[in-house]
N, C-alpha and C positions, 0 to 999 in steps of 0.2 A: 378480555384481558386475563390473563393468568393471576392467579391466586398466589400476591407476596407471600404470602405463611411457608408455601411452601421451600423454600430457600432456605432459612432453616435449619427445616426437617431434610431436607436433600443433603445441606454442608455436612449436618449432625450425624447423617449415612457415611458420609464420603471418609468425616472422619473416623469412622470407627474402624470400617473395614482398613483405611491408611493405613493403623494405628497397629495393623496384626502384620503389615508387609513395607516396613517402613526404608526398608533399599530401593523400593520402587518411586520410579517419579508419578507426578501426578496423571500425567498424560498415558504413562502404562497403564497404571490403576484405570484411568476412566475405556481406554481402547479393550485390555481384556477380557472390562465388563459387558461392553457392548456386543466384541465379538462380531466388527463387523465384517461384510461380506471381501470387499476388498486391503489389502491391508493399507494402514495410514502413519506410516512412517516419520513423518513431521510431529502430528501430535504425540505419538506415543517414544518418540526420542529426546523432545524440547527438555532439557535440563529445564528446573522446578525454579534456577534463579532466573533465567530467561525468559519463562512460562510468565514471573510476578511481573517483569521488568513491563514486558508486552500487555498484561492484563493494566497494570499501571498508566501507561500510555493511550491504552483504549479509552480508560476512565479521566482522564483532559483532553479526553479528544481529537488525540495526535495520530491516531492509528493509519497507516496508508491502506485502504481496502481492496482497491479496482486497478488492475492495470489499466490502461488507457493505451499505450503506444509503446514504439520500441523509437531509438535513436537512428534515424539512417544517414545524420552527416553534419558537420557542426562547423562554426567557423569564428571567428574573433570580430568583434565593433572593438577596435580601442577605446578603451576611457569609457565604455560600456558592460559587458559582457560575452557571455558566448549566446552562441545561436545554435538552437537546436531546429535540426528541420526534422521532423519526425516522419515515421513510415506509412501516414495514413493521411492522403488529401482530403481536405473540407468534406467533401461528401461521403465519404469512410469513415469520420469520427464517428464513436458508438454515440447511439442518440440519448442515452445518460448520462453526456458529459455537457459538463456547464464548467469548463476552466475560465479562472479568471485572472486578472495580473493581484498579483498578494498571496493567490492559492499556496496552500504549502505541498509540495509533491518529495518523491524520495526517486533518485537517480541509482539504480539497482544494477550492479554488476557482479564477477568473478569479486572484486576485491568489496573493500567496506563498502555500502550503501552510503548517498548523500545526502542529506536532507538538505531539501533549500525550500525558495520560492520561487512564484514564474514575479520578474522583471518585469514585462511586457509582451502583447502579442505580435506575432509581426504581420504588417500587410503588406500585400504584393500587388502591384500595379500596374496591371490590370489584375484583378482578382477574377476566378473564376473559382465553381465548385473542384473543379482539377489541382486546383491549387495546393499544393503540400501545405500541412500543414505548421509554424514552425514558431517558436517562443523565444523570448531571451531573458536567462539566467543573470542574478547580481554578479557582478564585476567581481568579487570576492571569489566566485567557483572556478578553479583553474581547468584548464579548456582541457588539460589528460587522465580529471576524471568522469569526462562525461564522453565514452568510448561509441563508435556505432555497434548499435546491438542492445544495447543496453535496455533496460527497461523504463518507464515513468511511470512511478503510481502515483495515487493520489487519495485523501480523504472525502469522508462524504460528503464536506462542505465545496464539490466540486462536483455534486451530484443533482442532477435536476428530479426530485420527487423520489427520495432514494426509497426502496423498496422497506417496508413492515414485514419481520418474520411475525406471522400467526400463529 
């Protein structure tokens, strides 16, 4: 385990140097220091009040981490919700995925992101590993913002034995 103390003495750097180039966001600051080999555009563009927003959200837990699937076709249960079939049959889902009905996932496109949850799974009968695999959304998410293409992420609480950074 890493040594708490250090934390700190790392913020108590972070802020100093801040403190000499204070137009810079936080994510310039830490990308220039690194200098790393490729550039990393995301980090070192993220305005500092979206940087808090998203550090915020990591810290309850809510954070989407893993893609999982893309959207390839959707359809309406009345008095239910939509149905997502996704782009990856039973035997294609990556093997760290443990979705469950409750999961919280975010519906990621061109326009705003959705946060919801999965509704339910769906079975198909006869199931086979070939089987696409496909979910249904609460009744509340209207069917034209869940587009094919799309992405579905998800939190780690839909992860089977999610990895330890060392």
């Amino acid at each position: 385990m890493r040594d708490p103390q250090r934390i700190d003495r790392v913020l108590a750097t972070i802020r100093e140097m801040w403190t000499k180039v204070p137009d810079w966001r936080l994510g310039q600051l830490l990308v220039n220091a690194v200098e790393p080999r490729e550039p990393c555009p995301e980090l070192f563009s993220v305005e500092d009040d979206r940087l808090e927003h998203l550090v915020a959200r990591m810290s309850e837990g809510k954070t989407m981490t893993r893609h999982a699937f893309n959207v390839s076709d959707t359809f309406v249960i009345q008095g239910r919700g939509v149905v997502v079939t996704t782009d990856k049959r039973y035997e294609d889902l990556p093997s760290w995925l443990a979705l469950k009905i409750g999961d919280d996932i975010e519906i990621r496109s061109e326009s705003n992101p959705v946060r919801t949850h999965v509704a339910g799974i769906e079975f198909i009968n006869p199931w086979t590993p070939k089987t696409p695999f496909g979910f249904l959304l609460p009744a509340d998410v209207p069917n034209d913002r869940v587009t094919v293409g799309c992405e579905i992420w998800v939190t780690e609480a839909s992860v089977i034995n999610p990895p330890r950074c060392e």
